[in-house]
Residue frames relative to the residue before (quaternion, step in Angstrom):
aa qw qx qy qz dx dy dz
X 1.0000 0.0000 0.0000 0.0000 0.00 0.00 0.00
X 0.5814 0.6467 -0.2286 0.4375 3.49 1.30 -0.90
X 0.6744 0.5305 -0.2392 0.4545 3.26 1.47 -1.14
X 0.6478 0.5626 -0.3449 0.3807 3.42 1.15 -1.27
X 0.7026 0.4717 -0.3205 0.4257 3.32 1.36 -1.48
X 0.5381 0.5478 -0.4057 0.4957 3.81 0.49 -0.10
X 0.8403 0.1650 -0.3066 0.4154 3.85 0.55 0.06
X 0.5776 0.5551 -0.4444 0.4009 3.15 1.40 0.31
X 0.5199 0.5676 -0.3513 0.5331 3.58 2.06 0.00
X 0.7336 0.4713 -0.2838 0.3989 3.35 1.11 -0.54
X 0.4418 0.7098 -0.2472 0.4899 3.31 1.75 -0.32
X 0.6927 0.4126 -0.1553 0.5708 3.24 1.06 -1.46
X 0.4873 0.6953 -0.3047 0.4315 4.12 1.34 -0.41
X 0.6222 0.4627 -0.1543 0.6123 3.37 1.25 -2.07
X 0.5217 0.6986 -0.3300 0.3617 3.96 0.66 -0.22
X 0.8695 -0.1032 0.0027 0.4829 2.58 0.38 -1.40
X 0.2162 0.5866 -0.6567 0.4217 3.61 1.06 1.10
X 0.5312 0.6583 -0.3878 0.3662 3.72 0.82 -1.65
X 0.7063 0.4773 -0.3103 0.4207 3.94 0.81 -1.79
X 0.7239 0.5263 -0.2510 0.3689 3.51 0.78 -1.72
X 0.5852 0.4879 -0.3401 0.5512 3.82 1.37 -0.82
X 0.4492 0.5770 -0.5065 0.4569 4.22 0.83 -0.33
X 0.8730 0.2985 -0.1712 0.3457 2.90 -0.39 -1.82
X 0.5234 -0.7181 0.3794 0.2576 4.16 1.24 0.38
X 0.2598 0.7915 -0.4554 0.3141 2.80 1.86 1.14
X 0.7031 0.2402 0.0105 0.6693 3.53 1.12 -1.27
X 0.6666 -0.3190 0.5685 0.3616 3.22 -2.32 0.63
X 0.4429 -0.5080 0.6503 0.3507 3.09 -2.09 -0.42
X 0.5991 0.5100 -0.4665 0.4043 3.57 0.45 0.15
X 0.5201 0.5108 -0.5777 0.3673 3.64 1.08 0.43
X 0.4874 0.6057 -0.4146 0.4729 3.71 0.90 0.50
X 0.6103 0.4527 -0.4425 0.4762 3.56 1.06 0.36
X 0.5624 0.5692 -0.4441 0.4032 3.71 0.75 0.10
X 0.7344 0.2976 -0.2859 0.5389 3.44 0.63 -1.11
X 0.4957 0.4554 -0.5879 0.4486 3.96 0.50 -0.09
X 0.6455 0.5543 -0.4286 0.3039 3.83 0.25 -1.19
X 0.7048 0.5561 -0.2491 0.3632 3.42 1.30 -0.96
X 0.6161 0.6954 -0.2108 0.3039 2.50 1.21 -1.42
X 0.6048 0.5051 -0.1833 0.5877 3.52 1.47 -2.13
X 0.5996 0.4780 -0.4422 0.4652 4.03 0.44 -0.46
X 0.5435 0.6981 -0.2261 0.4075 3.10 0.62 -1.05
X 0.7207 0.4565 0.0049 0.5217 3.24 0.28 -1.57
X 0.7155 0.5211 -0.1697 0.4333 3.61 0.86 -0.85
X 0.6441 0.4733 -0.2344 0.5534 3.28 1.46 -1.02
X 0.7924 0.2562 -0.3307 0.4439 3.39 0.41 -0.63
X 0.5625 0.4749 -0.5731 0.3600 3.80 0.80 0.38
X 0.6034 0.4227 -0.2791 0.6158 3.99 1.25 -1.07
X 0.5482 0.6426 -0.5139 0.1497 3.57 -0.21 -0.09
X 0.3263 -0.6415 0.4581 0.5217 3.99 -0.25 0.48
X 0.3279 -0.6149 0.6318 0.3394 3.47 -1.56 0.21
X 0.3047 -0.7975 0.4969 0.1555 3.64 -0.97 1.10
């Protein structure tokens, strides 16, 4: 459940970097943090044990 909630925050991250990278506030490479999460994310709940 922990996993799911950790990419649906990181989803909501890729948002609104996405807004702040519109308006030519930030680089594009702030879009490599929340992917990094995003793939961790993603990683834990495929390898995790199921209890």
């Amino acid at each position: 459940m922990m996993t799911v909630f950790a990419l649906v925050a990181e989803l909501l991250a890729v948002a609104v970097t996405g807004g702040v990278v519109a308006l030519v506030r930030l680089r594009r490479w702030w879009f490599a943090i929340p992917v990094v999460l995003i793939l961790t994310a993603i990683a834990r709940m495929v390898f995790s044990p199921v209890a």
